[in-house]
N, C-alpha and C positions, 0 to 999 in steps of 0.2 A: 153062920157068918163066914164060914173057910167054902163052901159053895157056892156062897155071893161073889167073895173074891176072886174064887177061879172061874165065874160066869163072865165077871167083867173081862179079866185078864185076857180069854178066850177072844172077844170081842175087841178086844183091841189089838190083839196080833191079827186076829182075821180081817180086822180095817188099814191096820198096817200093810199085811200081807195084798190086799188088791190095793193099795195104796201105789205099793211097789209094782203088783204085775203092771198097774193101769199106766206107771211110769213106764217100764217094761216094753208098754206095745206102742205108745206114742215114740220113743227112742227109736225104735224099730222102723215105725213108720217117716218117722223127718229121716231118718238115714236117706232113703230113696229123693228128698228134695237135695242131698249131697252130687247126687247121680249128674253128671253133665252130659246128659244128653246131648246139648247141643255140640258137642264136641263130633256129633254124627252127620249136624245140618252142612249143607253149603253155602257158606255167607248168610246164615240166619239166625236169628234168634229162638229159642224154644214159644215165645208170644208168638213169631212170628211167624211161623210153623204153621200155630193152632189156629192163627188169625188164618192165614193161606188156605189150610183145610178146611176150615169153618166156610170161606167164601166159596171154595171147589165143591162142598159139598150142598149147598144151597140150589137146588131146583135145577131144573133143566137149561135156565140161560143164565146160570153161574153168578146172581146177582144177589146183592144180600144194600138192606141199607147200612150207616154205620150204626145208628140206634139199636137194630135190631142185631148186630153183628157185636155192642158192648152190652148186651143182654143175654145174651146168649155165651159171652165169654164168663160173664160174672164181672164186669170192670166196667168205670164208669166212663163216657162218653169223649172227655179231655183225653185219658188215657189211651184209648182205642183209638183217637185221629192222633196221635203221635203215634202209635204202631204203624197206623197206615201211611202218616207223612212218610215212615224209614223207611216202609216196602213201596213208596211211587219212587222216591229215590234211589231206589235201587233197580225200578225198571219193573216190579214184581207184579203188583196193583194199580188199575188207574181208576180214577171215581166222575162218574157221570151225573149229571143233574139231570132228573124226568122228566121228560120234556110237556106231559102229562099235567106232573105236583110240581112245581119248581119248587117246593119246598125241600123234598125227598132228593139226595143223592146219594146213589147206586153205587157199590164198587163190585170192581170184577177182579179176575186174574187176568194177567196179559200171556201171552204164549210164552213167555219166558218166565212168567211165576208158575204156570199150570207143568212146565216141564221143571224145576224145582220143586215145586209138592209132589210130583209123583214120585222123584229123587231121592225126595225122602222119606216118604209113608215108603217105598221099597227098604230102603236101608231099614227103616224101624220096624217092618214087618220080618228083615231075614235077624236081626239082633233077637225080634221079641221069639222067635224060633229057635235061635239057637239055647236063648236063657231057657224056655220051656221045655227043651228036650233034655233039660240038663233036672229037671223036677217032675217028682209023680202026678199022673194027669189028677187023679183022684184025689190027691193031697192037694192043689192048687184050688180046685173047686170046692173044698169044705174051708180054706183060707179065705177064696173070693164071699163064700156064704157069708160064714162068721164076723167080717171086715164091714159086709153089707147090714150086717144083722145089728153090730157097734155102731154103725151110722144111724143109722134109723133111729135108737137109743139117746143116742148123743145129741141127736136132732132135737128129739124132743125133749130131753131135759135140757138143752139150753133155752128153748123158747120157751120152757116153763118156769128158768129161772128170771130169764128176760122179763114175765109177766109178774113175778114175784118181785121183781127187783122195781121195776113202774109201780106198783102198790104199795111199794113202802116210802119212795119217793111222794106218791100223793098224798101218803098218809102223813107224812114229816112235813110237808106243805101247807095241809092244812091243820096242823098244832100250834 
């Protein structure tokens, strides 16, 4: 009986205890959405940044649609034409209909957004160098592993919880 109870006890500080690391490293992790980056942009937003590069980096005549531009961000379509409305007003992006699909229109950088993204992928590339030289190379790369390694993890146990949680719904549906 006194071994059963130090079996359980065991097991419950060891569910506590990654209970807390697992707190531990998501803490760690939202700290960096604290980070204001855009406090490094020039009249932009951090969307608006990623929208900029996203479009800069799209193929050799710098064209991207919006569809394929709020799939690629991860947001949905209403969202990413009000990113883009903020960047035509401000001179940044302009959007062309195909003259091809008229269904399809295109957005580009204008010379004044494409001299702003490089503004700022400089500023972010001499910041992410200075923070890097400030960390061992080889300690960074078993951080980047292990973070990629949680992901992947976490990945799939939400989509297994996701499918677990559909099946009980259909099962409580049809009772």
């Amino acid at each position: 009986m006194q071994i059963h109870n130090n079996v359980n006890k065991y097991k419950e500080m060891k569910e506590y205890k990654m209970g807390t690391t697992y707190e531990e490293l998501f803490r760690a992790m939202s700290q960096f959405r604290k980070l204001k980056f855009s406090d490094m942009f020039p009249n932009i937003s951090r969307a608006e940044f990623f929208t900029m590069s996203m479009i800069m980096d799209k193929g050799e005549n710098g064209k991207i649609t919006i569809s394929e531009l709020a799939t690629k961000a991860h947001v949905l379509p209403p969202a990413m034409s009000r990113t883009l409305r903020g960047l035509e007003n401000k001179g940044y992006v302009e959007r062309n209909v195909n003259k091809q699909d008229r269904r399809n229109t295109y957005v580009e950088l204008t010379e004044q957004g494409k001299k702003i993204t490089l503004q700022t992928r400089t500023s972010m590339c001499e910041f992410g160098r200075a923070v890097m030289e400030q960390v061992d190379e080889e300690e960074m790369k078993r951080l980047i592993s292990y973070l990629n390694h949680i992901y992947v993890i976490a990945e799939k146990e939400i989509k297994a919880r996701k499918i677990e949680d559909r099946k009980e719904q259909k099962d409580e549906e049809h009772i």
